[in-house]
Structure formats: structure tokens, C-alpha cells
C-alpha positions as CSV (number, residue, x, y, z in Angstrom):
1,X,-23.1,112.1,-10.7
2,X,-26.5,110.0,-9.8
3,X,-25.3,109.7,-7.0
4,X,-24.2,113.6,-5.6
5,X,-27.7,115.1,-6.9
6,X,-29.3,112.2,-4.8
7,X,-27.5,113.0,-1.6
8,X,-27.9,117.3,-2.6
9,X,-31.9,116.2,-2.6
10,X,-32.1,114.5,0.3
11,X,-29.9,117.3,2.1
12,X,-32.2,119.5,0.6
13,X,-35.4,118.1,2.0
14,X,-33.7,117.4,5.3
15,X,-33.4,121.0,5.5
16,X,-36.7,122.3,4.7
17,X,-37.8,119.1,7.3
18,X,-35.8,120.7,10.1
19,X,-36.8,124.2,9.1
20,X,-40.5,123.7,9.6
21,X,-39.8,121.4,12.6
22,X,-38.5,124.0,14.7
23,X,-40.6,127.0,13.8
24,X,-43.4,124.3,14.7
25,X,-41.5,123.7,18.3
26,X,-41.0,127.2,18.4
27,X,-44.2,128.1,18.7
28,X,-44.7,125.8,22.1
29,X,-43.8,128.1,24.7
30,X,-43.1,127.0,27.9
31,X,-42.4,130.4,29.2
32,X,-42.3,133.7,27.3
33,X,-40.4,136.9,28.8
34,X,-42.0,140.6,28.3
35,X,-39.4,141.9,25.5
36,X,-39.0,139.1,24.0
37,X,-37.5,135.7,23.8
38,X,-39.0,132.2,25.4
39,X,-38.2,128.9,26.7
40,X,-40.0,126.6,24.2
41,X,-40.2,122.7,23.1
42,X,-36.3,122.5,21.7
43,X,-37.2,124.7,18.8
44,X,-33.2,124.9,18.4
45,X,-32.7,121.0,18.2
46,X,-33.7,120.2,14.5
47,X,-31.6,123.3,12.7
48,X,-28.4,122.1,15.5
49,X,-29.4,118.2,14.8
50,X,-28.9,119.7,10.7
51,X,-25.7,121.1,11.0
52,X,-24.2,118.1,13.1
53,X,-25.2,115.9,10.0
54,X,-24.8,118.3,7.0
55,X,-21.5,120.6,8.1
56,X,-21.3,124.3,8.8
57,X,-22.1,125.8,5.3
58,X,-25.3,123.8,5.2
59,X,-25.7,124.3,8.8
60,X,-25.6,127.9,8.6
61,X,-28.0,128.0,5.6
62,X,-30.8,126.0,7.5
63,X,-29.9,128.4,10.4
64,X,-30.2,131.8,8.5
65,X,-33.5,130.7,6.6
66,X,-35.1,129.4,10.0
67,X,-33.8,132.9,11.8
68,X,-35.8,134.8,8.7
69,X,-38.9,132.7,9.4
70,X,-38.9,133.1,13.3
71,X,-38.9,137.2,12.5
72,X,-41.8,136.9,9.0
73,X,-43.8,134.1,11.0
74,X,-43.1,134.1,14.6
75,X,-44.7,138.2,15.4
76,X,-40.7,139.7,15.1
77,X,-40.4,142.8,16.9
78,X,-37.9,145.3,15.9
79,X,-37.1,148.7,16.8
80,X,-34.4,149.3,14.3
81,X,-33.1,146.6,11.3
82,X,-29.9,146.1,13.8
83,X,-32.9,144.1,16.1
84,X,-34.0,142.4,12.7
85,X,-29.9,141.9,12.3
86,X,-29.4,140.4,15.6
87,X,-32.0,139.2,17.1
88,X,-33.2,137.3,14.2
89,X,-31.0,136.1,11.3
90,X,-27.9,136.2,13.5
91,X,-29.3,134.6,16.5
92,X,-30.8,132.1,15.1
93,X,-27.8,132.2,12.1
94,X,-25.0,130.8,14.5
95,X,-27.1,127.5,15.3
96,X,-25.7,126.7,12.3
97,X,-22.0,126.6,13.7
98,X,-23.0,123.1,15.4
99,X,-22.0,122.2,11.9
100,X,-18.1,122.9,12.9
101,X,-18.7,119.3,15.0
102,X,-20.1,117.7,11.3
103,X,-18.6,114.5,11.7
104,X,-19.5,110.6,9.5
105,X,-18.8,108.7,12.8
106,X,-21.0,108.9,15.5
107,X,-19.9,111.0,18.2
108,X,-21.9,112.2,21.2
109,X,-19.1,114.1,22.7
110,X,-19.3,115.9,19.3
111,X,-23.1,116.3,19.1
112,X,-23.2,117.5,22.5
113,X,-20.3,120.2,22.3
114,X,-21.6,121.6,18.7
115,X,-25.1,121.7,20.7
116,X,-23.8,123.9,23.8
117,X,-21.4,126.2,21.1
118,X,-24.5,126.9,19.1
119,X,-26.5,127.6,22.0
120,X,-23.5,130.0,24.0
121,X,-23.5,131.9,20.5
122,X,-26.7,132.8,19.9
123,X,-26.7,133.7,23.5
124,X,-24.1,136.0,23.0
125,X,-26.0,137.5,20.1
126,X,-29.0,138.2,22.1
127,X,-26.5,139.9,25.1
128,X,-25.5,141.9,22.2
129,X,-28.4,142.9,20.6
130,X,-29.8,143.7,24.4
131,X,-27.0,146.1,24.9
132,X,-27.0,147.6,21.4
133,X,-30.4,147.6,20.6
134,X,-32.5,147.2,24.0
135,X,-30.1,149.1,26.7
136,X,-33.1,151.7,26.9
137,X,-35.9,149.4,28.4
138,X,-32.8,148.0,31.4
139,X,-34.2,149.5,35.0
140,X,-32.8,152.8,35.7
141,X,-30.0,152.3,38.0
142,X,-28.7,149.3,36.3
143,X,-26.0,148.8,33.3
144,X,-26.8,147.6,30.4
145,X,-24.6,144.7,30.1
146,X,-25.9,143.7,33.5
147,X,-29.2,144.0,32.3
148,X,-29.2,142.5,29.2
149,X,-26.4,139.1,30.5
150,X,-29.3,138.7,33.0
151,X,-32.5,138.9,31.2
152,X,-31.0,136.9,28.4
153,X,-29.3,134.1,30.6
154,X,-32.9,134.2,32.0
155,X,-34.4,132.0,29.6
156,X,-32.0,131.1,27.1
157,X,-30.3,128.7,30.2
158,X,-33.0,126.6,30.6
159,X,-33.4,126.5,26.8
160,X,-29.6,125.6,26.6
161,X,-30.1,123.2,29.1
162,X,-33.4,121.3,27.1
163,X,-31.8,121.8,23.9
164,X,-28.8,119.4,25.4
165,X,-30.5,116.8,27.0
166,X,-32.8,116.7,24.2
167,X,-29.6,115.9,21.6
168,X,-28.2,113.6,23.8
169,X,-31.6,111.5,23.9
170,X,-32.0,111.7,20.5
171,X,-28.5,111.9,18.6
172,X,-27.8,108.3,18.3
173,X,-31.3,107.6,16.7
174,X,-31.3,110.4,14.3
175,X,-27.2,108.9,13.5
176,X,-28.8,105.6,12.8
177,X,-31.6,106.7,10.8
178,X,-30.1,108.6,8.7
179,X,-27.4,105.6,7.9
180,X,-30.4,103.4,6.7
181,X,-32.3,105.9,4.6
């Protein structure tokens, strides 16, 4: 019994750890777009990093609490709560799903992939949210899907792509850390 509340601590503080990790690295923007969203300092990493060590339910919790702390903390904008829906605690949510690759054996194939599904859904979320929420602000004589794939894939590639070499260079040392502690 010890020895479950020990480990349901130490999850516990990993979590609130990674939480305040990434809305720090959040808030180091490398580039920032007019309506919203930014390429910043692998502000994903620590809540994917959580659910590739803790599994999907935890993963998803970390994920959710970070998403309402990027809206309360990080200036959220929303026109309607479907923008407050989507572009906050379900964007940021589905990092959590890197916890589906939650595995006791080290696996960089595993990190990696749970890395680039988190990241492809939460892009989806934005192209969704940018169609349902923010198809009015899309340059008259273009669609909204084109508009919104485009404006999203704008900075949340570059953010995939730093959010996977990141994991990669750190995976193994956060795997072998955690095994000692």
C-alpha cells in the first residue's frame, strides 16, 4: 500500500513539474502569428514527455490542466466558449494521447511516434477550431479550410518539428532518471 501512494505522489508532483514547465517554455516565443498561436521553446515537450512516462489517463489530465492554464495565464482569446473549447483545453488536451505509447521499456521509436501523434492532433484541433470558430478573419476569396490548414501548419510545423528533435535528445535521459529516482 506504501508503496502505490508513493508512486501516486511522485506521479503527482511529476505532473504539476511538467505543468509549470511548459507554461514557463510557453511563454518563450520564438515567433508569434497575428490571431493567435506561436512557435515557442518546446512548450509541448514536458506534458508529451508526461504522458510517455505516466499513460494516457494521466497524460490527458496533465494535458487538460496545462490547456486551462495556457487560456487563464497565457492572455486566451476567445470569441465564443467553442474557441475556449478548442483552442484551449482540447488543443492542448490531446498532448496527452502521447500517453497511448506509455511504455516501462525504453523505446525511442515509441517516444518519438507518441511525440508526432500528439502534435498532428492538436494540429487538427487548431484546423478545426480555425474553420469553426475563425473562418470569418480567412482573406476574402479564400476557403476556410484552406485558410485555416495553412495558417495553422504555419507555425505549428516548425513547432512539431522542435518538439521531436527535442524528445529525441532528451528521452533517454529523462528514461534513466526517472529509473534512479
Amino acid at each position: 500500500m506504501e508503496a502505490k501512494r508513493t508512486n501516486k505522489t511522485k506521479e503527482m508532483v511529476m505532473a504539476g513539474l511538467m505543468i509549470a514547465l511548459a507554461q514557463i517554455l510557453s511563454y518563450i516565443k520564438v515567433y508569434e502569428m497575428p490571431y493567435g498561436g506561436s512557435v515557442t521553446a518546446a512548450s509541448m515537450v514536458p506534458i508529451i514527455i508526461f504522458g510517455l512516462f505516466y499513460g494516457l489517463k494521466s497524460g490527458l489530465l496533465a494535458a487538460f490542466v496545462y490547456g486551462v492554464l495556457q487560456f487563464i495565464l497565457g492572455g486566451g482569446i476567445s470569441l465564443h466558449p467553442l474557441s475556449i473549447l478548442m483552442d484551449y483545453l482540447l488543443a492542448f488536451g490531446v498532448l496527452g494521447f502521447s500517453g497511448l505509447f506509455y511504455s516501462q521499456e525504453k523505446s525511442l521509436k515509441k517516444a518519438v511516434t507518441g511525440s508526432l501523434l500528439a502534435s498532428v492532433l492538436r494540429y487538427v484541433m487548431l484546423v478545426l477550431s480555425g474553420v469553426i470558430v475563425w473562418g470569418a478573419y480567412a482573406p476574402e476569396g479564400m476557403g476556410v479550410w484552406h485558410y485555416s490548414i495553412v495558417y495553422n501548419l504555419s507555425y505549428m510545423l516548425p513547432e512539431t518539428i522542435l518538439t521531436l528533435i527535442v524528445v529525441a535528445l532528451i528521452y533517454g535521459k529523462v528514461y534513466d532518471w526517472l529509473q534512479r529516482s
